[in-house]
DOGURO-495407 format. One line per field, with one value per residue: residue number from 0; residue in three letters; chain; x, y, z of N, C-alpha, C in turn. Coordinates in steps of 0.001 Angstrom, whole numbers. Example, Ala and Ser with C-alpha at 12.3 -4.5 7.8 and 13.67 -1.06 7.14 Angstrom:
2
num	c(0; 1)
residu	c(ALA; SER)
chaine	c(A; A)
n_east	c(13190; 12850)
n_north	c(-5690; -2250)
n_up	c(7800; 7080)
ca_east	c(12300; 13670)
ca_north	c(-4500; -1060)
ca_up	c(7800; 7140)
c_east	c(13200; 12900)
c_north	c(-3300; 30)
c_up	c(7800; 7870)
***
This chain:
213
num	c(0; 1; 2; 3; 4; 5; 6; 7; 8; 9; 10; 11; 12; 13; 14; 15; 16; 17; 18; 19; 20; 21; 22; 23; 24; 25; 26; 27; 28; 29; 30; 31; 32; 33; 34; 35; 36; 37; 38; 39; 40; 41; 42; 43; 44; 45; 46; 47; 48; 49; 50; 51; 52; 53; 54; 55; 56; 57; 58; 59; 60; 61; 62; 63; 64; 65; 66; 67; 68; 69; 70; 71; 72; 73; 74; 75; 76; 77; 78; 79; 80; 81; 82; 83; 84; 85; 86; 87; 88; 89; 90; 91; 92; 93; 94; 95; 96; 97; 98; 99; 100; 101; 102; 103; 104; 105; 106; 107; 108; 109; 110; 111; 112; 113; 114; 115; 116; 117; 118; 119; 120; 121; 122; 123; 124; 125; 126; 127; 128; 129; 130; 131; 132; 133; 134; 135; 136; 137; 138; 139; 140; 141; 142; 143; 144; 145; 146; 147; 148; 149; 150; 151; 152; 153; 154; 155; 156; 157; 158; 159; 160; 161; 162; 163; 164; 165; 166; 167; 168; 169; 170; 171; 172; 173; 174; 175; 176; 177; 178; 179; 180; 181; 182; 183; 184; 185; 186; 187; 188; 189; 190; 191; 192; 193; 194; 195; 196; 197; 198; 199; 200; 201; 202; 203; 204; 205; 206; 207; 208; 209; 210; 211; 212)
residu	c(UNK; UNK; UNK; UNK; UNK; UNK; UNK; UNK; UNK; UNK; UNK; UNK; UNK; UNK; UNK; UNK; UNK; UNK; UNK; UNK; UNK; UNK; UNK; UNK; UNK; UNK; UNK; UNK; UNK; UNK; UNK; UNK; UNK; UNK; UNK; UNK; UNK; UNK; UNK; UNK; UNK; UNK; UNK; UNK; UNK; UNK; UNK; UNK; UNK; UNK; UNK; UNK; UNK; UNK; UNK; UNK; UNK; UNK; UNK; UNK; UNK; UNK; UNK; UNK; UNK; UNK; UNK; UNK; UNK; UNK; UNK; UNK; UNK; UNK; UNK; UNK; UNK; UNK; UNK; UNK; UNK; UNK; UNK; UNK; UNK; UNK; UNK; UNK; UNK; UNK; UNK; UNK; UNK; UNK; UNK; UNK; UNK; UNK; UNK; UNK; UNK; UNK; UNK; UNK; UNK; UNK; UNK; UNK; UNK; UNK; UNK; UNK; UNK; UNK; UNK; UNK; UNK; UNK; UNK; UNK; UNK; UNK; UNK; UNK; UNK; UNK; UNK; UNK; UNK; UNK; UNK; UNK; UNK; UNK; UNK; UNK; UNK; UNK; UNK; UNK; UNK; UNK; UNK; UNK; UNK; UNK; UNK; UNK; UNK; UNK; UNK; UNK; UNK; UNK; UNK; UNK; UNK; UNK; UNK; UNK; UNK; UNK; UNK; UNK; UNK; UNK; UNK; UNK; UNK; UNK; UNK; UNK; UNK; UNK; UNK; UNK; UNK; UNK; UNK; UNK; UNK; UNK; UNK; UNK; UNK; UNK; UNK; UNK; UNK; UNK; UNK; UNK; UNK; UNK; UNK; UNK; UNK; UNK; UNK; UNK; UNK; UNK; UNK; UNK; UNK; UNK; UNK; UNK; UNK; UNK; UNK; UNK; UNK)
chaine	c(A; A; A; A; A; A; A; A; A; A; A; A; A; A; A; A; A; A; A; A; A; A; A; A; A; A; A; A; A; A; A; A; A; A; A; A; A; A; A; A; A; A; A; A; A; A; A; A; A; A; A; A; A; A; A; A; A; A; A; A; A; A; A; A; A; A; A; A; A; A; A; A; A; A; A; A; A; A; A; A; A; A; A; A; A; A; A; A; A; A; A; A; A; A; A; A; A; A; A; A; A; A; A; A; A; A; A; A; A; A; A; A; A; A; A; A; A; A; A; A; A; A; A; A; A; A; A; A; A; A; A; A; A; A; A; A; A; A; A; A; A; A; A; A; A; A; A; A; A; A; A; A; A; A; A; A; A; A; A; A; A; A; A; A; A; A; A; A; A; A; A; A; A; A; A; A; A; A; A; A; A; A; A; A; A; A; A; A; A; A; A; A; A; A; A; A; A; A; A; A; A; A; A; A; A; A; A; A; A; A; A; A; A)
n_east	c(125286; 123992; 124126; 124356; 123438; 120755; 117362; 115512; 113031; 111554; 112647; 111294; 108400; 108252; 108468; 106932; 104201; 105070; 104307; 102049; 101360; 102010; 100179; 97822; 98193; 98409; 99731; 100041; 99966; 102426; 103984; 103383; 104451; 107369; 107854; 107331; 109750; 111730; 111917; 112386; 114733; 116231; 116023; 117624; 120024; 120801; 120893; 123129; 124889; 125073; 126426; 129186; 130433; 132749; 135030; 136773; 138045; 139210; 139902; 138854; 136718; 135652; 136228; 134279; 132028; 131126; 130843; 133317; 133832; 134334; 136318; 135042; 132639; 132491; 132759; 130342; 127928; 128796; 128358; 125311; 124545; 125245; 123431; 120988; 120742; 120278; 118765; 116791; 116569; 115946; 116645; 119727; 120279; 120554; 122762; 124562; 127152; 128244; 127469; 125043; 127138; 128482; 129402; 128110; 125444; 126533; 127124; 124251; 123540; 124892; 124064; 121603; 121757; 122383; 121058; 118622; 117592; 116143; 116819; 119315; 120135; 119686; 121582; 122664; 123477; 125431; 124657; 124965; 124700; 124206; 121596; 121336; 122495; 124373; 124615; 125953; 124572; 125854; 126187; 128652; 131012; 133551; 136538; 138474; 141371; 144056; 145543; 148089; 147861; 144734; 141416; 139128; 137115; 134804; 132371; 132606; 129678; 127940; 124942; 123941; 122366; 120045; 119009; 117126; 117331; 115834; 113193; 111320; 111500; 112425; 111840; 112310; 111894; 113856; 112838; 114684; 115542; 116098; 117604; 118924; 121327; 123096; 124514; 126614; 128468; 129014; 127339; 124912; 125151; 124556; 122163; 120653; 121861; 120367; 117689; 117537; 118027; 116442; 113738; 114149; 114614; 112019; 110749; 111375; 111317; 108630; 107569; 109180; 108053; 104969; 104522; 104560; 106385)
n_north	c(115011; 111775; 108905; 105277; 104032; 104462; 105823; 104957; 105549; 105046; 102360; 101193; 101670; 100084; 97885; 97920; 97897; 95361; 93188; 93237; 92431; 89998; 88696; 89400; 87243; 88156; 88201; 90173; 92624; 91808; 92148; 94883; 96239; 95880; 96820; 99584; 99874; 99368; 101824; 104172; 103367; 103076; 105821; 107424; 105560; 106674; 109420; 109366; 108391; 110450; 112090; 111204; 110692; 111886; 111190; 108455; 106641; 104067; 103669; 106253; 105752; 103919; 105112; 107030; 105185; 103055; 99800; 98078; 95489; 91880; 89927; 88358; 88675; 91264; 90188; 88839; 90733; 92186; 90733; 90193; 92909; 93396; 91290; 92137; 94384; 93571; 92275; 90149; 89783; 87459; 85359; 85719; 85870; 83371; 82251; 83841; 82728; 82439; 82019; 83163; 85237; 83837; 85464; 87860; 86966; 86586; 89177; 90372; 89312; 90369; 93145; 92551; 91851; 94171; 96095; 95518; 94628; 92494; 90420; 90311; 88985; 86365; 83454; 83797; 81547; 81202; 78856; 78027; 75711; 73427; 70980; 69319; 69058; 67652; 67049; 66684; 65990; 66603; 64193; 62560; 60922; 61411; 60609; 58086; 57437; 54231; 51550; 50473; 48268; 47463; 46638; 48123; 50295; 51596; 52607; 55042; 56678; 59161; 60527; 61146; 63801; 65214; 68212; 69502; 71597; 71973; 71888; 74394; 77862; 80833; 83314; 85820; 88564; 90766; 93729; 95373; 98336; 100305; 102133; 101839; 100508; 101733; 102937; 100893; 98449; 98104; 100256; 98871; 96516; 97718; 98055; 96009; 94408; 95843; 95505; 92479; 92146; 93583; 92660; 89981; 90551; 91613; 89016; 87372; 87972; 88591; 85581; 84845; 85345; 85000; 82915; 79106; 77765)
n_up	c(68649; 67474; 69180; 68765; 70374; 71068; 70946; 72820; 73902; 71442; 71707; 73327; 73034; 71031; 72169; 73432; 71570; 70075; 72486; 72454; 70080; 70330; 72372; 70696; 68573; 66063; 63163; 61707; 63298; 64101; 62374; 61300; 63536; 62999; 61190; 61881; 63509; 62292; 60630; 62231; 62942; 60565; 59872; 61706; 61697; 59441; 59982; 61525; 59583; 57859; 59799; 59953; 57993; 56695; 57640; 57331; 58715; 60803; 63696; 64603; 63864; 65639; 67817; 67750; 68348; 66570; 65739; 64842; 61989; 61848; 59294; 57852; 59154; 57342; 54987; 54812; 55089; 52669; 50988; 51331; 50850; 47823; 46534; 47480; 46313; 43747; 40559; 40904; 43981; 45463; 44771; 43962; 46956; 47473; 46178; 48037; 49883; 52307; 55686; 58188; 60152; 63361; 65229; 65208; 66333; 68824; 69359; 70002; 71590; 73669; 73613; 74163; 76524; 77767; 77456; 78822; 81817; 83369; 81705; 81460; 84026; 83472; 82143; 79090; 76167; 73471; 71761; 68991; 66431; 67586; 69258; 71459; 74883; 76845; 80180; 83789; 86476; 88830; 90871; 90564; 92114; 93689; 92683; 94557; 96974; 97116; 97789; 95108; 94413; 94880; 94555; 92503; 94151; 93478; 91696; 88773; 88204; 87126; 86676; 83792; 82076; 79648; 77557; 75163; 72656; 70408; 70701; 70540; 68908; 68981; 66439; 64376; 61446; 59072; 58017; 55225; 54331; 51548; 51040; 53092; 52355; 50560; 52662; 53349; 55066; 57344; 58810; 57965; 59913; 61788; 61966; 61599; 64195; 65947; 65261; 65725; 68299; 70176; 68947; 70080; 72892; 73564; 72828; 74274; 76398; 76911; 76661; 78984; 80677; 80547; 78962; 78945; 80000)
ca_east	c(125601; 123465; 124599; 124133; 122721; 119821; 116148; 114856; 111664; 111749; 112256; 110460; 107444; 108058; 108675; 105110; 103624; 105275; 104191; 100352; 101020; 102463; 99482; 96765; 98849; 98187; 100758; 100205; 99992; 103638; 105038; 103691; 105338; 109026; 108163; 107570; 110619; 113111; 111946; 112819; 116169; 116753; 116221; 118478; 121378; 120995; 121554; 124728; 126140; 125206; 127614; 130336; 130243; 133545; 135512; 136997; 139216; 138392; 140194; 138149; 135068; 135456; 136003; 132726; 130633; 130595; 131328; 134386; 133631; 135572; 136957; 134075; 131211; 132600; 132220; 128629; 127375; 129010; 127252; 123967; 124204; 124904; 122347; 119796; 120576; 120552; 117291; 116476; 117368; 115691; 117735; 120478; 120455; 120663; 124296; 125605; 127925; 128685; 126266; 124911; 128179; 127972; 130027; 126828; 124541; 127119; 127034; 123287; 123271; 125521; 123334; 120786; 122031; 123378; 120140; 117255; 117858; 115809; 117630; 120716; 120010; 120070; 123015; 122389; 124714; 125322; 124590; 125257; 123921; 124048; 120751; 121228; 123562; 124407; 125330; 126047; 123672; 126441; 126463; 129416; 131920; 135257; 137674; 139110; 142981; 143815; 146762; 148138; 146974; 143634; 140558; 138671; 135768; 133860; 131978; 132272; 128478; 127156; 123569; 123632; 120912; 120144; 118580; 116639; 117440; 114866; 111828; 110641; 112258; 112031; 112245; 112083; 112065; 114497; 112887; 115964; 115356; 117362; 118734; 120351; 122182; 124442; 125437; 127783; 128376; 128774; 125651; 124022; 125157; 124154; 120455; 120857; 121871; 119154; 115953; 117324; 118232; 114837; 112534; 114170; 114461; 111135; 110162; 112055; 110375; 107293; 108138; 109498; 107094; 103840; 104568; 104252; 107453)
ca_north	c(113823; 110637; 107883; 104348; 103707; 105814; 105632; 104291; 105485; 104222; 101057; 101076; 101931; 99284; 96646; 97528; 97499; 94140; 92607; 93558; 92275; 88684; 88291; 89130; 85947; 88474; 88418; 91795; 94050; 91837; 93059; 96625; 96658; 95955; 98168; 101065; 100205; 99722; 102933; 104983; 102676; 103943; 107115; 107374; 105712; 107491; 110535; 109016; 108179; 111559; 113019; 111086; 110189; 112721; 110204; 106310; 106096; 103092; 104228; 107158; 105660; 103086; 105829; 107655; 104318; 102431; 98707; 97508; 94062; 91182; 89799; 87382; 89815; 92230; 89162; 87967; 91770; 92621; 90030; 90415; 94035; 93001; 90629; 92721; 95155; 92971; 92386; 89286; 89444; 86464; 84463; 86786; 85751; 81855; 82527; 84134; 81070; 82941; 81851; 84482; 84540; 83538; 86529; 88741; 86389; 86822; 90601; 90954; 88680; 91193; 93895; 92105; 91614; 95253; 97150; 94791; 93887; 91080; 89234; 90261; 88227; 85089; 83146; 83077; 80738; 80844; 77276; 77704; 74901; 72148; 70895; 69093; 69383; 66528; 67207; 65700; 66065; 66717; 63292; 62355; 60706; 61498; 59693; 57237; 56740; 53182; 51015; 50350; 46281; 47437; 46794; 49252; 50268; 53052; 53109; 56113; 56442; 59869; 60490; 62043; 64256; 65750; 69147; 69464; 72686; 71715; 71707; 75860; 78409; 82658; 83695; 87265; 88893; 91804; 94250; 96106; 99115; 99877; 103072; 101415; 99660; 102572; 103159; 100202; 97068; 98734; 100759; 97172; 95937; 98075; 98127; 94440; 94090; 96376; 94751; 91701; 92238; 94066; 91991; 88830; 90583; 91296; 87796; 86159; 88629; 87824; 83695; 84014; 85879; 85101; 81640; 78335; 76761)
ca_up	c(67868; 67670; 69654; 68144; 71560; 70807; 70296; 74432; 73884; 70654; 71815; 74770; 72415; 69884; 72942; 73963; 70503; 69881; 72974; 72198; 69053; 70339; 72605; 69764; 67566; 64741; 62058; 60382; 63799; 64365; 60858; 61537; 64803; 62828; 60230; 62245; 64180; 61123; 59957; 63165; 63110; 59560; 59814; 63128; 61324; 58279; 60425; 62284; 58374; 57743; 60815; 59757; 56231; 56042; 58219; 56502; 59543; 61653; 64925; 64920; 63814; 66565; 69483; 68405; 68809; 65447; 65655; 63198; 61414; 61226; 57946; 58029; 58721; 56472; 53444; 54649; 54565; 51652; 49779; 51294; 50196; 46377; 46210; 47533; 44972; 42109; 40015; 41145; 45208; 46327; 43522; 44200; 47957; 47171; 46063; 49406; 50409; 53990; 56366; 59163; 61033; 64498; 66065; 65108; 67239; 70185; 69737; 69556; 72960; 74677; 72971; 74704; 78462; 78379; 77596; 79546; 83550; 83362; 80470; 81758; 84915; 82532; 81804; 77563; 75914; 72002; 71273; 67494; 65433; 68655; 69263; 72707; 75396; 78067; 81237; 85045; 87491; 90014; 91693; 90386; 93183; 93521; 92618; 95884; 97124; 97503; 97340; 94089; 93522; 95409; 93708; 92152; 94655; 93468; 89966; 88580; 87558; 86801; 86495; 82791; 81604; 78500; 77232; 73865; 71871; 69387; 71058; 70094; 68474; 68584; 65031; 63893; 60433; 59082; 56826; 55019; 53432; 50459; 51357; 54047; 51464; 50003; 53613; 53566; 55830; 59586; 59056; 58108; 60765; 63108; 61740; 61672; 65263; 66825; 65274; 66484; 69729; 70334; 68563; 70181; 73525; 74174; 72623; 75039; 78400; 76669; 76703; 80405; 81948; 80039; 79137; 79745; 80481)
c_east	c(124718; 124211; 123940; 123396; 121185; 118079; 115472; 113489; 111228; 110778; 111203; 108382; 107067; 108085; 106969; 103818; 103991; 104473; 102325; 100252; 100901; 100922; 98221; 97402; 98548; 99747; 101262; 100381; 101672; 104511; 104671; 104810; 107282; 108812; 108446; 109296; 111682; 112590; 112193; 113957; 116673; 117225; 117236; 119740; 121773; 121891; 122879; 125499; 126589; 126514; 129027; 131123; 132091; 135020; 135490; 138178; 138975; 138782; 139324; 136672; 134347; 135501; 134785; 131773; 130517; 131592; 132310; 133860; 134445; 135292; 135341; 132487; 131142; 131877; 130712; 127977; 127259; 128121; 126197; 123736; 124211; 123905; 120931; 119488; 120652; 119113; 116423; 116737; 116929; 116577; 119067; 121783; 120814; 122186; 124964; 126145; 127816; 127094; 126496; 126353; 127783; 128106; 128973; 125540; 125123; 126720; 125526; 122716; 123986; 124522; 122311; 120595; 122537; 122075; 118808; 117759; 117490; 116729; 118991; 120773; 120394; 121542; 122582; 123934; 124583; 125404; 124884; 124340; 123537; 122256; 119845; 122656; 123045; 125563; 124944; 125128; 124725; 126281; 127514; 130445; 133504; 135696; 138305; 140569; 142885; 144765; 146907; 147367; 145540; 142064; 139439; 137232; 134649; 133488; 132018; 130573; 127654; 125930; 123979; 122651; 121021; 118942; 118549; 116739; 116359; 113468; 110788; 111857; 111305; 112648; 111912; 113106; 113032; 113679; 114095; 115666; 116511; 118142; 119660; 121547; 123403; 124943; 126419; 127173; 128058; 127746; 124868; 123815; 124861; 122834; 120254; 120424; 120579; 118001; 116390; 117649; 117000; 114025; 113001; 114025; 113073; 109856; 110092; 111827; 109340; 107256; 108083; 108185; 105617; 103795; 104615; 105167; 108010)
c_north	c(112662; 109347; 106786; 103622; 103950; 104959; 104629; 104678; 105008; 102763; 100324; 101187; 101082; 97859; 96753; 97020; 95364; 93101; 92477; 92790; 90248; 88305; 88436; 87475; 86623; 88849; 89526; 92627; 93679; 92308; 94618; 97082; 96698; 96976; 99602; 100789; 100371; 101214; 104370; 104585; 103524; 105335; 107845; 107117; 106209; 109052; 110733; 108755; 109500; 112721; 112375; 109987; 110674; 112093; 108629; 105953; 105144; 103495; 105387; 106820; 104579; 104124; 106884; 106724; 103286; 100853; 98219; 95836; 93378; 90493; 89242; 88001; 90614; 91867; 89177; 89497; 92412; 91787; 89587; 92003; 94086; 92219; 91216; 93866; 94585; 92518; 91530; 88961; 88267; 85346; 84373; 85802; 84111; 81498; 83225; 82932; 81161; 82517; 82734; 84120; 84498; 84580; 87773; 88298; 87258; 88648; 91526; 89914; 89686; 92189; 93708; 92881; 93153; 96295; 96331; 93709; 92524; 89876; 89288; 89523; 86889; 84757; 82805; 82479; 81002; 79293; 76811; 76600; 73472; 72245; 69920; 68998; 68033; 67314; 66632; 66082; 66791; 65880; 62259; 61753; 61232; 60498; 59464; 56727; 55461; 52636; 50827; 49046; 46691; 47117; 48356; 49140; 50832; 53092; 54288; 56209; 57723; 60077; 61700; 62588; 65118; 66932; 69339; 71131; 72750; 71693; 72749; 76411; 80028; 82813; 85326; 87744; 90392; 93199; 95542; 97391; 99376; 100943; 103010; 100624; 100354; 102725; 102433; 98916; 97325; 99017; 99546; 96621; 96456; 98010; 96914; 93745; 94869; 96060; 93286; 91301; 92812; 93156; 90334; 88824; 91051; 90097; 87011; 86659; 88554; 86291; 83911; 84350; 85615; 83502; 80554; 77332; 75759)
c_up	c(68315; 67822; 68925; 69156; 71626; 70696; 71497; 73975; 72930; 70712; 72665; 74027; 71450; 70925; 73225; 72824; 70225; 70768; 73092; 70785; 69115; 71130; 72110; 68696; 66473; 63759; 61444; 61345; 63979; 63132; 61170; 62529; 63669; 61698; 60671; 62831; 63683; 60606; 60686; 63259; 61886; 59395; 60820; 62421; 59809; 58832; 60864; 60888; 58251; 58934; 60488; 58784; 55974; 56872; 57868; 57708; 60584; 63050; 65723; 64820; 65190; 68238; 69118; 67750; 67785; 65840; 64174; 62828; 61311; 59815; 57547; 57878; 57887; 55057; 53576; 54433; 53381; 50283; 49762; 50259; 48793; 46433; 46398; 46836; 43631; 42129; 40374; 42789; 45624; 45384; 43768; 45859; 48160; 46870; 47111; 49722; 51937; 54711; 57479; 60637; 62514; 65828; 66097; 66422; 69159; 70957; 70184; 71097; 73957; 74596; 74298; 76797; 78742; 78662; 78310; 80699; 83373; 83035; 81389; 83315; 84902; 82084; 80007; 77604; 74328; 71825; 69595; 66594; 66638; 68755; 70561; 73310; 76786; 78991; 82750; 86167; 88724; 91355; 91222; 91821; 92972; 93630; 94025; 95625; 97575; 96877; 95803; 93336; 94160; 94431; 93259; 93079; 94791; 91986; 89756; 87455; 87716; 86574; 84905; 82011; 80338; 78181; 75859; 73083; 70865; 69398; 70759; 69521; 68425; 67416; 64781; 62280; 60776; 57926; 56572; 54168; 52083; 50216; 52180; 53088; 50670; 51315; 53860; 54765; 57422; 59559; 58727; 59191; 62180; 63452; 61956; 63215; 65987; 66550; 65701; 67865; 70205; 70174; 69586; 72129; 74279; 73872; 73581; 76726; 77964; 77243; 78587; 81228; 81296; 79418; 79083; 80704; 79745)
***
């Protein structure tokens, strides 16, 4: 049986392609690189529909490996997958209301930290839509005991610093095939989650280790 885990050399083959591709800055060897890799993804969970196509029971589909959706992901998949079958998808896709839910990000960060040491060293954070974050230096004083009429003799005066979310961004494309598209929402989402947990995790061991800061 094919694990959903699947496809190390795979990846390990498409992490190297990619990362040849990021330091040429060429555009087209970085689209080959996801093409080949959605099309070894495809074919992989085509095979896993194929083993257990004859199974609608979620209990069971969840103890051999398949992620269940919540209400939420279920909607935003469901109406990527119409739109991208309708005649017009980029039109199509303008009418999804659901925006990419956020519980996908989270999962595709665990994804992340579970299959690459490095990363998983890192504290990621889902930051969602925030775009800076303030926080204390850690020279903060403590708070001082002191009679009740006493004067107040201690400012509380933090050093507060601030961190720009906005300054770069790792972006990566999905290409969807459209046979993945009769398989349903889970199998979406599983193809979903593994080109971007890949493509973003060896963006982001590219970035640390190659550079600039």
């Amino acid at each position: 049986m094919v694990n959903l885990d699947f496809l190390k050399e795979t990846k390990l083959e498409f992490g190297e392609k990619f990362r040849q591709a990021l330091e040429s800055k060429d555009d087209v060897q970085v689209a080959e690189a996801f093409d080949k890799f959605g099309e070894a993804l495809e074919q992989k969970i085509i095979e896993r529909y194929s083993e257990l196509q004859q199974s609608n029971d979620k209990v069971i589909l969840t103890s051999r490996g398949q992620r269940q959706l919540t209400s939420v992901e279920q909607s935003f998949y469901d109406g990527v997958i119409d739109a991208l079958k309708a005649p017009d998808p980029k039109a199509a896709l303008t009418g999804v209301e659901t925006t990419f839910p956020v519980t996908i990000i989270d999962e595709v960060i665990n994804d992340i930290q579970a299959n690459h040491p490095m990363l998983a060293a890192i504290d990621f954070q889902n930051t969602t839509g925030t775009t800076r974050w303030l926080y204390s230096d850690g020279s903060t004083p403590l708070a001082t005991w002191g009679a009740l009429t006493a004067a107040i003799t201690e400012e509380m005066s933090a050093t507060i610093k601030p961190v720009d979310f906005n300054l770069t961004k790792l972006t990566a494309f999905i290409p969807v095939p459209k046979d993945l598209l009769d398989l349903g929402a889970v199998y979406l989402d599983a193809y979903v989650r593994a080109i971007l947990s890949e493509a973003s995790a060896n963006g982001l061991e590219y970035g640390f280790i190659s550079g600039t800061g």
